[in-house]
N, C-alpha and C positions, 0 to 999 in steps of 0.2 A: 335552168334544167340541171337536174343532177350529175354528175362528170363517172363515168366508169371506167375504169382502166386495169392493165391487169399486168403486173410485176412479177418479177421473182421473187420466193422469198426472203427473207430475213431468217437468222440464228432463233431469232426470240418468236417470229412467227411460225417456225415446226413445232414449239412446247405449244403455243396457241393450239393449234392442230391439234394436239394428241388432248386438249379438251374437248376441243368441238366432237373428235373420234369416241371421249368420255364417253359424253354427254346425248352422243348415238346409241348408246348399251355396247360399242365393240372393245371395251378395255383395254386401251393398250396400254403397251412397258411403260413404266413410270422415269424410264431413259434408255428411249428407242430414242430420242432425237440425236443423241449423241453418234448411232450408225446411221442415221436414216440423209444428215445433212453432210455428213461424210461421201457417202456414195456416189454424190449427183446432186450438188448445192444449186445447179442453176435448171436442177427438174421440179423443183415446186415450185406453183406457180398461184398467185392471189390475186382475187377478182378484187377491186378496191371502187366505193361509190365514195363519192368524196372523201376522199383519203383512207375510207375505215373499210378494213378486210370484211368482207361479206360471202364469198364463195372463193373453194380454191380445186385444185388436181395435183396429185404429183404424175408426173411424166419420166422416169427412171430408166436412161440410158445405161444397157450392161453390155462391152465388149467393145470392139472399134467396128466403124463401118456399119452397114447395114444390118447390125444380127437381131437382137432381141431387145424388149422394154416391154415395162411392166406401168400399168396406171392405179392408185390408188387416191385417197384419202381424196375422193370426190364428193363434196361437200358444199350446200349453200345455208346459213344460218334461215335457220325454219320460216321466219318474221317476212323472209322475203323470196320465198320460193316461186317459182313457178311466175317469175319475171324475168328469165333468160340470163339472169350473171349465171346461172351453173351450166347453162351451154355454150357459154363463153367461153369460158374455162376451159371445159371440156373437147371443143373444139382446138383452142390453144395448145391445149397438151395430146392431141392426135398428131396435130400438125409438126409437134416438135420430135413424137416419134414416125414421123412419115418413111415409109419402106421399110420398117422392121415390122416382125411376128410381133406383136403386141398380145400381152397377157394381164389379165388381171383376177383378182376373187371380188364375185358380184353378188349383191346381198338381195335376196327373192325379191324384194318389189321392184329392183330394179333390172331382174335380168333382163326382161321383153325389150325395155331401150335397148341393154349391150345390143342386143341381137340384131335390133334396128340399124345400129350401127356397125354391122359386118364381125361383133364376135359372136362364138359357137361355144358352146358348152363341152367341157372336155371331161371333168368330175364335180361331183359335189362335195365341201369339206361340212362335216360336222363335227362345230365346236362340243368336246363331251369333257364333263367338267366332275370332280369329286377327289376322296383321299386314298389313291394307292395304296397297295400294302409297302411297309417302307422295308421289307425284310428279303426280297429277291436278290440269293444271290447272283452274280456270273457266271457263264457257264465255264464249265473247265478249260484253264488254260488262258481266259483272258482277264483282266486288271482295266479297273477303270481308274483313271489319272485326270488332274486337271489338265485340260486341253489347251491349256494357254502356256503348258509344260513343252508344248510340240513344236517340233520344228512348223514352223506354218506353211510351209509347202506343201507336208503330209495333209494338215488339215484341208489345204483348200482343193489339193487333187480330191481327195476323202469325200468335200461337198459337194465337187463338179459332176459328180457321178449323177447327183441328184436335182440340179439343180441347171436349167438351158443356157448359161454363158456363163464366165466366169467374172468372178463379182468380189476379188480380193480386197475393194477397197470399204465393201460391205461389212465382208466375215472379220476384217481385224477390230474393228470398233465394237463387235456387236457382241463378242466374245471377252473384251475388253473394258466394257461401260459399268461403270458403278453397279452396285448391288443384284449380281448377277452372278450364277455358276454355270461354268462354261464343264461337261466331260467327254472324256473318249473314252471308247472301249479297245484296247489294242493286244492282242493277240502276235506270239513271235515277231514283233515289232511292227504289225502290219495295222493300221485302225480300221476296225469291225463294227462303229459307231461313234455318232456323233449326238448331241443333244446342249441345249442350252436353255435354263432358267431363271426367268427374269421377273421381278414382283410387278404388279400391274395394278388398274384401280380397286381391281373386287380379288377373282382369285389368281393366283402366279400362273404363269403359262410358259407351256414347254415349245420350243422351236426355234431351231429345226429340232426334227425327231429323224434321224436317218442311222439305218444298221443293215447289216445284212443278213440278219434273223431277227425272229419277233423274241426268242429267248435273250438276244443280245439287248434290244429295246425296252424290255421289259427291265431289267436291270437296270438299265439308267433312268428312270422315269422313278423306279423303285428309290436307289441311292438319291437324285434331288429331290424326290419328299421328303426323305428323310431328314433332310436338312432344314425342313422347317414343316413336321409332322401335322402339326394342328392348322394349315392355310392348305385350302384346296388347289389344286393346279387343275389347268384348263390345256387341253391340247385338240391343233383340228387336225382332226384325221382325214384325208382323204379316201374316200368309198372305190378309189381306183387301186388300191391295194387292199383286198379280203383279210389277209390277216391282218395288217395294221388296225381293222375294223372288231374284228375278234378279238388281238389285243388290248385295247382299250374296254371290251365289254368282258373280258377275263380283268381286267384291273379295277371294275366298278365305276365307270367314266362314265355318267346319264349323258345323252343329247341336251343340247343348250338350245344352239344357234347353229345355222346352216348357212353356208354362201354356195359358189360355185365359178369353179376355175375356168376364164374361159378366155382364148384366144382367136385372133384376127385370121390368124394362117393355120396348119398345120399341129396338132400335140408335138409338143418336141421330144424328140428322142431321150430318153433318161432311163434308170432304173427306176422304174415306178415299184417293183418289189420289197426297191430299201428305204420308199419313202412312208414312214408312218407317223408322222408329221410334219405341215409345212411351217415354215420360219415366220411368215408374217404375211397379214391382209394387205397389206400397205403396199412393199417393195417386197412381195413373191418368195 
């Protein structure tokens, strides 16, 4: 009989990942693994039938103690679906976030499971994908900088705002990782916005997208197309901020792809007015 068992992963098994995430249509960064195994090396997890990865989950502890975690990249290779290694898995990585609000972005065919399993739907993000005008300036008074120029305390209070725990071992890699621009908006030394652009399989995508006005967001979305004009970017905007939504359809953004944010417990407390895009499907 076939042996099934189910691991942590490996360094070489999250690049695995971000094919199989390919090879789904979700495009991810072309060096997301670089932040993703940084954060929480022993929250992915591989379904294995005789030794070969066949299904997997990440399960992403953020904070100490009981706080918060996030589930993604739940996946079983197609060939063998609907034989139970992805509720293995899936299972596996509830249990590892047991007693925390658990979040994750759930893609339409799957949300009715979430729901089966005690998440609620909190927003919908729609992926909206096209070429900004690359010529917005900032509003008066602020400067956009590279963000890996800041003191990183600024930045990561800057994300908490937006963002249910604090997740420092995330934002330094991810700001960090090869072929990537990281910027801030900062005003009399205060940051007014955050964004980061990372090339991906098809078009580059922005995230996080967080400001505290859509004129601020609008700017930095603007500045990193500019930095590579003729490659579309892709940003999911969440429908739980109206102008984030406006924004993006002032900037020429079509709808792509849709998922939806949803959690175990509670919406958590955040600025949702400065969130007009989020970081990743993956790890939230």
């Amino acid at each position: 009989m076939p042996t099934f068992e189910i691991t942590t992963a490996s360094a070489a098994d999250i690049d695995m990942l971000g094919e199989w995430a390919h090879a789904e249509g979700w495009n991810p960064g072309r060096t997301d693994s670089h932040a993703f195994f940084a954060t929480d090396p022993r929250g992915f997890l591989i379904g294995r039938l005789d030794g070969e990865p066949v299904s997997s989950v990440s399960a992403i502890r953020y904070g100490s103690g009981f706080g918060f975690g996030f589930l993604g990249f739940y996946l079983t290779r197609p060939e063998l679906r609907g034989q139970g290694y992805g509720t293995q898995v899936w299972h596996a990585g509830m249990n590892r976030l047991a007693g925390r609000n658990v979040g994750l972005d759930g893609v339409v065919t799957q949300q009715s499971n979430y729901r089966k399993s005690g998440f609620r739907p909190a927003w919908t993000n729609m992926r909206r994908v096209g070429l900004p005008p690359t010529d917005i300036t900032a509003p008066p008074g602020v400067s956009l900088v590279d963000a890996r120029s800041l003191p990183f305390d600024r930045l990561a209070d800057f994300d908490r705002r937006y963002f249910p725990a604090e997740r420092d071992s995330f934002l330094a890699p991810w700001i960090a990782a090869p072929m990537r621009t990281a910027l801030a908006a900062v005003a009399d030394g205060e940051v007014q916005g955050f964004a980061v652009l990372r090339p991906c399989r098809t078009s580059s995508r922005i995230g996080p997208l967080h400001a505290t006005s859509p004129e601020v967001a609008a700017a930095l979305v603007s500045a990193l197309s500019a930095t590579d004009p003729e490659t579309e970017i892709a940003i999911d905007v969440p429908d739980i901020n109206p102008a984030a939504v406006r924004l993006a359809e002032q900037l020429g953004l079509t709808p792509s792809f849709e998922t939806a944010r949803m959690y175990t417990g509670p919406t958590p407390d955040v600025d949702h007015t400065g969130l007009f895009g989020i970081t990743s499907l993956e790890l939230g």
